[in-house]
N, C-alpha and C positions, 0 to 999 in steps of 0.2 A: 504493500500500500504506500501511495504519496502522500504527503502531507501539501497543499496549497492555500491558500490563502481563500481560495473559490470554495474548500469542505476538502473531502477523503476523492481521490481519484484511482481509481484500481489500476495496477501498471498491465501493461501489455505482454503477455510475454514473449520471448526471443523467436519459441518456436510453436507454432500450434499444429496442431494435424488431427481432422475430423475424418472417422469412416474410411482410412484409407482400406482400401481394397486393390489386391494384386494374383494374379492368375498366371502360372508358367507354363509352358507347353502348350496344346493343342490335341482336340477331339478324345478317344480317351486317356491319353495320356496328362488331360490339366489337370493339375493342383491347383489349388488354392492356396497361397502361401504366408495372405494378410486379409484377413476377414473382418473390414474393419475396426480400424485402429484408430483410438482415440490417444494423442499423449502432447501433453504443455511442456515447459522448459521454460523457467526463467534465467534473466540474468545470474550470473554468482550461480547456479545451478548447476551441479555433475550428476549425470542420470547414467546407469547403468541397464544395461539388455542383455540377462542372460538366457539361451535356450540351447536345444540341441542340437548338434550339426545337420545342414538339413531345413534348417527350423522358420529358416528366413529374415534374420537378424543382419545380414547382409544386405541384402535387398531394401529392409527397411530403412536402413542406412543413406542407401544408394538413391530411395524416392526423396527422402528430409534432406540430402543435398541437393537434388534437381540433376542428378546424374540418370536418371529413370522418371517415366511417368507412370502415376497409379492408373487402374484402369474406372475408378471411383473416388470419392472424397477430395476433402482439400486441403492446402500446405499453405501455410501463412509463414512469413520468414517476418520477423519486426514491424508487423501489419503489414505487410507486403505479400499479395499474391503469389506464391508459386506457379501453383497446379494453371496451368491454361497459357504458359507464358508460350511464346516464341523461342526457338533454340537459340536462336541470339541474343535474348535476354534474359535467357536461363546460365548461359554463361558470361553472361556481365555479375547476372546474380551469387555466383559460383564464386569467381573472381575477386567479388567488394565484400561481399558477406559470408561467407563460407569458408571454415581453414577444416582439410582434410588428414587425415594420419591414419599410414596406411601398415601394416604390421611390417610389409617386405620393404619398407623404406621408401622407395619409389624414387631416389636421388638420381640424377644425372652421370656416369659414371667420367663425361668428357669435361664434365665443369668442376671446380673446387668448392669445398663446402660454403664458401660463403658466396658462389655464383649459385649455387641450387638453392641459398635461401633468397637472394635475391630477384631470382629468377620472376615472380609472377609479379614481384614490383614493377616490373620492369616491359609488361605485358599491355597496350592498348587498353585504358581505361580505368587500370588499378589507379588507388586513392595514390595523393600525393606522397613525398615525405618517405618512401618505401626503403630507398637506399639506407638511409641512415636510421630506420627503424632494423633493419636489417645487420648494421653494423651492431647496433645498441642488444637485439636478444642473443647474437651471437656472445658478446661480450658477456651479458647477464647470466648466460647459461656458462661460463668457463671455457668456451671452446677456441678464443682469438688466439691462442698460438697453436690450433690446429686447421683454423679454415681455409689455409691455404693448399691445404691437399687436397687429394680425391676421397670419392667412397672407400675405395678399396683399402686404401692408407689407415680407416680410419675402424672402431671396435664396434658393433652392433650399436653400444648404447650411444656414444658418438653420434652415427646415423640416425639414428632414432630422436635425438637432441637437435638436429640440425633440421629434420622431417618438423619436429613441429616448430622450431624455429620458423622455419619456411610454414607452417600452415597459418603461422600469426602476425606474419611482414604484413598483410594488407590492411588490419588490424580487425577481424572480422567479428561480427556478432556470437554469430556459432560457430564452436567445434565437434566434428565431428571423427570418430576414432575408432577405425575397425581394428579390433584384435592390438592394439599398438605393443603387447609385452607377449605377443605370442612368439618369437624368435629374439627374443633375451632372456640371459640366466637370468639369477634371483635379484641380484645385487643390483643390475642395469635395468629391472624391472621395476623393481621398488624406485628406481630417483624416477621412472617415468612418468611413472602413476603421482609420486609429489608434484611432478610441474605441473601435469594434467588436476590434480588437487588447487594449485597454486595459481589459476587461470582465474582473477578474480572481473568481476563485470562481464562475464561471458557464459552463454549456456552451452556446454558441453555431453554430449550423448556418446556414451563405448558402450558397444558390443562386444561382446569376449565372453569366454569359457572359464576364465578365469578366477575362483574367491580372490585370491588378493586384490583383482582392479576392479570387485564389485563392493569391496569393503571401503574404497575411500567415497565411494558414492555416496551422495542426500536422498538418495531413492533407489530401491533397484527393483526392478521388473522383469517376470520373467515369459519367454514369450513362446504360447504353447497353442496349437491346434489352432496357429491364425490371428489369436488377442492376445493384446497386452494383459497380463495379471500382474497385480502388487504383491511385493512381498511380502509372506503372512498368510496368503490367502489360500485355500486347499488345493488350489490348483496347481501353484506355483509350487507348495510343500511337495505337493507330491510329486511335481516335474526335477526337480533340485535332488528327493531318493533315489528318481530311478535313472539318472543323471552317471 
């Protein structure tokens, strides 16, 4: 809630998604993979999705960035339309508002780490100011006497540090985060999940298999036969036993 001067004004949140519905395949072979889905996210907000392989935690992922369209419902980014946009302003929308982190890293292997975070600054229409926000989380995160080398030069968690470096150079409302501690040991897991913890005025959504990256979450959801369920609820207990 806001405080104004006008009374109480409920805040908006970062991300809303009414009814999404998703359907894979074709004649008998479709699933249903999102039946559905109703879920908010506010600012300051880390929401967690766990389900089981299969499950379509991915996917849902891939609609709440605008990388996919549902085949029902709708997606609000910061009261802003998703669902119905043009492909060209689904990826302005991607671009300005969306930082993505992906488990495999997704780093450039011909650029140095501080060209792959700079990289989508540097892209037709990204917010101002990119370069030097770019220098700045490099630096926040420990990495300026490593960003001169490559991927390969550099340790899982490195990678992984520099991936969301790069998802937050454009300074984006949402994060979104598939699996990101699924190809790090324990130790380069845990600082990922802090920074991902430590993302403050920003709504953040991971997917993963994970307890430890559903344990820094404000919420976790698990997502079973299509719906979201809260954690707690029978459905979810009992997806999480037979897990």
């Amino acid at each position: 809630m806001i405080n104004t001067n006008l009374g109480t004004v409920t805040a908006v949140p970062v991300l809303q998604a009414r009814g999404i519905t998703k359907t894979v395949g074709a004649g008998r072979a479709a699933r249903t993979v999102l039946d559905g889905v109703d879920l908010d996210v506010e600012a300051g907000e880390v929401v967690a999705v766990l389900g089981r392989s299969g499950s379509g935690k991915s996917t849902l992922l891939h609609l709440l960035g605008g990388l996919d369209r549902p085949d029902a419902g709708q997606i609000m980014l910061a009261g802003r339309a998703l669902t119905g946009q043009s492909s060209r302003a689904l990826a302005r929308a991607r671009l300005r508002h969306i930082g993505f982190v992906f488990q495999s890293f997704q780093l450039i292997e011909e650029l140095s780490g501080e060209e792959n975070v700079a990289l989508p600054a540097r892209l037709p229409g990204a917010r101002r100011g990119g370069e030097e926000r770019a220098r700045r989380l490099i630096a926040e995160l420990g990495l300026s006497q490593l960003a001169h080398r490559r991927p390969h030069e550099l340790s899982g968690g490195e990678q992984q540090r520099l991936a969301i470096a790069r998802a937050l150079v454009n300074d984006p409302e949402l994060v979104l985060a598939d699996e990101p501690t699924g190809n790090l040991d324990t130790d380069n897991g845990a600082a990922v999940l802090s920074l991902l913890r430590s993302l403050e005025q920003r709504a953040v959504v991971i997917v993963t298999h994970e307890p430890d990256a559903a344990a820094i979450a404000d919420r976790v959801l698990h997502l079973r036969d299509g719906r979201l369920e809260e954690e707690g609820s029978p459905g979810a207990a009992a997806l999480r036993e037979s897990a």
